[in-house]
N, CA and C of each residue as an Amber inpcrd file, in Angstrom:
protein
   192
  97.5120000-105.1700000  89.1070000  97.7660000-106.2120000  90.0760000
  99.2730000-106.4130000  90.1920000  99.6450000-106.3720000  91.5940000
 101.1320000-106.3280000  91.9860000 101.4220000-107.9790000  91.6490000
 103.0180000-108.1650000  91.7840000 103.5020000-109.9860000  91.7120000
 103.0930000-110.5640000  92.8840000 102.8530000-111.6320000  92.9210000
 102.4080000-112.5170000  93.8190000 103.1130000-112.8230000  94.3270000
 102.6400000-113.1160000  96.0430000 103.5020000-113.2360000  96.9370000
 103.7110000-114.9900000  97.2250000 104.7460000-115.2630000  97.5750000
 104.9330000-116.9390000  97.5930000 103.6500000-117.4310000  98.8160000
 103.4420000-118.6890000  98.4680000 103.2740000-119.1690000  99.8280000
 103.9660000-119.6740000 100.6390000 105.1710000-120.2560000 100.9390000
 106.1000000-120.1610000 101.0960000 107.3760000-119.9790000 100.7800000
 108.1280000-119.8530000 101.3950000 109.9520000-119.6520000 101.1390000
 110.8850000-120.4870000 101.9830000 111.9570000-120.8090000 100.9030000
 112.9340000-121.4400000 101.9130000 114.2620000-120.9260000 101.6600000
 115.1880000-120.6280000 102.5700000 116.1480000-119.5030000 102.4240000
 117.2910000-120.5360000 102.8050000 117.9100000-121.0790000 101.4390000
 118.7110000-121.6010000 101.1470000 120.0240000-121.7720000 101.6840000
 120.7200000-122.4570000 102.5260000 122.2570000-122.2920000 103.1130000
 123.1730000-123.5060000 102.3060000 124.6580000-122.6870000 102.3960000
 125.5570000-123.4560000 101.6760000 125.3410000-125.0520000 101.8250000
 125.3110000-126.0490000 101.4400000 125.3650000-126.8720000 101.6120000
 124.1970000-128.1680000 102.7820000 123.2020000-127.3730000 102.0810000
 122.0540000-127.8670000 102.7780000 121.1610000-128.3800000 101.4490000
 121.5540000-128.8030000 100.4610000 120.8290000-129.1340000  99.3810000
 119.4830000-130.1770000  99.7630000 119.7630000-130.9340000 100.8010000
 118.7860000-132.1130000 100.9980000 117.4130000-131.3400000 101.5420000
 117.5540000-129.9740000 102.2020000 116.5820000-128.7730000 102.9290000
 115.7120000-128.7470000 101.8650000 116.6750000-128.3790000 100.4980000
 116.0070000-127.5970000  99.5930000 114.9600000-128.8020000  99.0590000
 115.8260000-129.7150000  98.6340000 115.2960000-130.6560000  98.1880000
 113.9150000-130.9540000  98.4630000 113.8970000-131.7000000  99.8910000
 112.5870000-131.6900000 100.2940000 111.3330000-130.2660000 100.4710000
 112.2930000-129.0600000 100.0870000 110.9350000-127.7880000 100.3450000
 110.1860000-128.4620000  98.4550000 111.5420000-128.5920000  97.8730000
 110.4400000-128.5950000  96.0070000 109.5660000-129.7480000  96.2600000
 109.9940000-130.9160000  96.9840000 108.9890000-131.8400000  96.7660000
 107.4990000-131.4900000  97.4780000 107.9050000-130.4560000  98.1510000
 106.3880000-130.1270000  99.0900000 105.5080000-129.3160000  98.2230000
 106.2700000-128.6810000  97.4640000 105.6070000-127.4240000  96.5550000
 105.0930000-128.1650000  95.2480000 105.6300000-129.8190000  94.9920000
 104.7550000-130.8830000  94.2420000 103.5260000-131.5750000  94.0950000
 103.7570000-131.2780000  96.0000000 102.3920000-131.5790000  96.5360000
 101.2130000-130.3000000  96.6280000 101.8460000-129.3770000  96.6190000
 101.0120000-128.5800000  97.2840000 100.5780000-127.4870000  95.9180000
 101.5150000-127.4350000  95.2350000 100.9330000-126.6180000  93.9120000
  99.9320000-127.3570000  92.6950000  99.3360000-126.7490000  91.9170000
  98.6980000-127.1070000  90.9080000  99.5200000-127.8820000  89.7390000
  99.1020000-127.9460000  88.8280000 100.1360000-127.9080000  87.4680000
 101.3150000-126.8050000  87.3040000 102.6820000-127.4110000  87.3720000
 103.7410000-126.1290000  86.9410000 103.4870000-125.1080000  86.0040000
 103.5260000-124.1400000  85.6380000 103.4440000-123.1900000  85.0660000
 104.4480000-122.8430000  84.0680000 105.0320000-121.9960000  84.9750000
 106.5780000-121.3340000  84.4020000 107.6560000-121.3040000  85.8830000
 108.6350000-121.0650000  85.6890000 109.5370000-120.8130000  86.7780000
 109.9140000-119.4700000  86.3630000 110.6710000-118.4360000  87.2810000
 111.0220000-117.4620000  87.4510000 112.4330000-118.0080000  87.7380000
 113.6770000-117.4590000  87.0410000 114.8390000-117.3110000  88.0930000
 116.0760000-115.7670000  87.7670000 116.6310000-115.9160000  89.0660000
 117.1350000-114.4640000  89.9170000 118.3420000-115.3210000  89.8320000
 119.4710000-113.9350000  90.0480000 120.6980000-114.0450000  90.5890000
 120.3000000-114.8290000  92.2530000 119.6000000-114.1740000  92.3540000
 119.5840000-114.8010000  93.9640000 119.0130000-115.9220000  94.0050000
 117.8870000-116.2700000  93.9020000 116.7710000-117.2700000  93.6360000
 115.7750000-117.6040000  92.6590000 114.7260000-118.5910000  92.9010000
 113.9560000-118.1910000  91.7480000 112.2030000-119.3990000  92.4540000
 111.5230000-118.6610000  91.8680000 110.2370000-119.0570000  92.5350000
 109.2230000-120.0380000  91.2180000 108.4290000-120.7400000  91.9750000
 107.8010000-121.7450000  90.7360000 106.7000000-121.1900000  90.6350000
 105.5220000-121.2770000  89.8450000 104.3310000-121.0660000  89.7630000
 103.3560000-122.0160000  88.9110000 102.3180000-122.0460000  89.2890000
 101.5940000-123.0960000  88.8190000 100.3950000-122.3830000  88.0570000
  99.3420000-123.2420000  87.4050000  98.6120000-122.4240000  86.6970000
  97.2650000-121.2910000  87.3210000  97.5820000-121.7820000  88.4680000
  96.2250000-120.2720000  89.4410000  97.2370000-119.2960000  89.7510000
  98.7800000-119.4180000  89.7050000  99.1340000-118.3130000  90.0320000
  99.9860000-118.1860000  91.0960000  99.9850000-119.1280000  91.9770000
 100.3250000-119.5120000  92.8700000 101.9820000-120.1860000  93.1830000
 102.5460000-119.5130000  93.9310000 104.0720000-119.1990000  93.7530000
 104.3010000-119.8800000  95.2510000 106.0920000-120.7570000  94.9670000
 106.8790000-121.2460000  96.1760000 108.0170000-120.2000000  95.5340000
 108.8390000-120.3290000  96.8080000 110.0960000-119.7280000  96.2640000
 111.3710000-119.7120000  97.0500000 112.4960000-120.0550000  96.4370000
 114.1100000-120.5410000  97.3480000 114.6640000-119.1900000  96.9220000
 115.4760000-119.0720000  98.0380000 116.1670000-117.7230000  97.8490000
 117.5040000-118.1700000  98.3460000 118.3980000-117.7370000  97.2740000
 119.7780000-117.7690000  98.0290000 120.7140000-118.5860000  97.8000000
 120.1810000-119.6550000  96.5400000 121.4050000-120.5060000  95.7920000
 122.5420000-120.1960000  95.3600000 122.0230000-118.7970000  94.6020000
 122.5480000-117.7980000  93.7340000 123.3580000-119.1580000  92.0070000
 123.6920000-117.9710000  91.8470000 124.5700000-118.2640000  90.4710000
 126.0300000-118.8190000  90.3710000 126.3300000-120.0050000  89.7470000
 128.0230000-119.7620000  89.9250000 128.5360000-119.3590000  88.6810000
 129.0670000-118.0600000  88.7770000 130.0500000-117.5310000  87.8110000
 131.3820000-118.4300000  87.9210000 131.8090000-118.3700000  86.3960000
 132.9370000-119.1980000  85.8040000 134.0250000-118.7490000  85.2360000
């Protein structure tokens, strides 16, 4: 069995934090119990306990 595909995505822009904001609170509503999180240089996706994945792409990392 391949990784699971999100049910949705939200593709993150500089300075739009309040976007993001409100996509996690939807994925509060809409997912099961948290799971684990996944995170990427680029992004990183949540999952809950059926399996079931949101995911932001595009925060990235700040190197220091």
């Amino acid at each position: 069995m391949g990784e699971q595909q999100p049910l949705a995505s939200h593709d993150y822009v500089s300075g739009s934090s309040q976007d993001a904001l409100e996509f996690l609170k939807r994925t509060r509503s809409e997912l099961r119990m948290l799971r684990f999180v996944r995170v990427w240089p680029d992004g990183f996706r949540l999952y809950d306990i059926n399996g079931d994945c949101f995911e932001i792409r595009g925060p990235g990392l700040v190197h220091g």
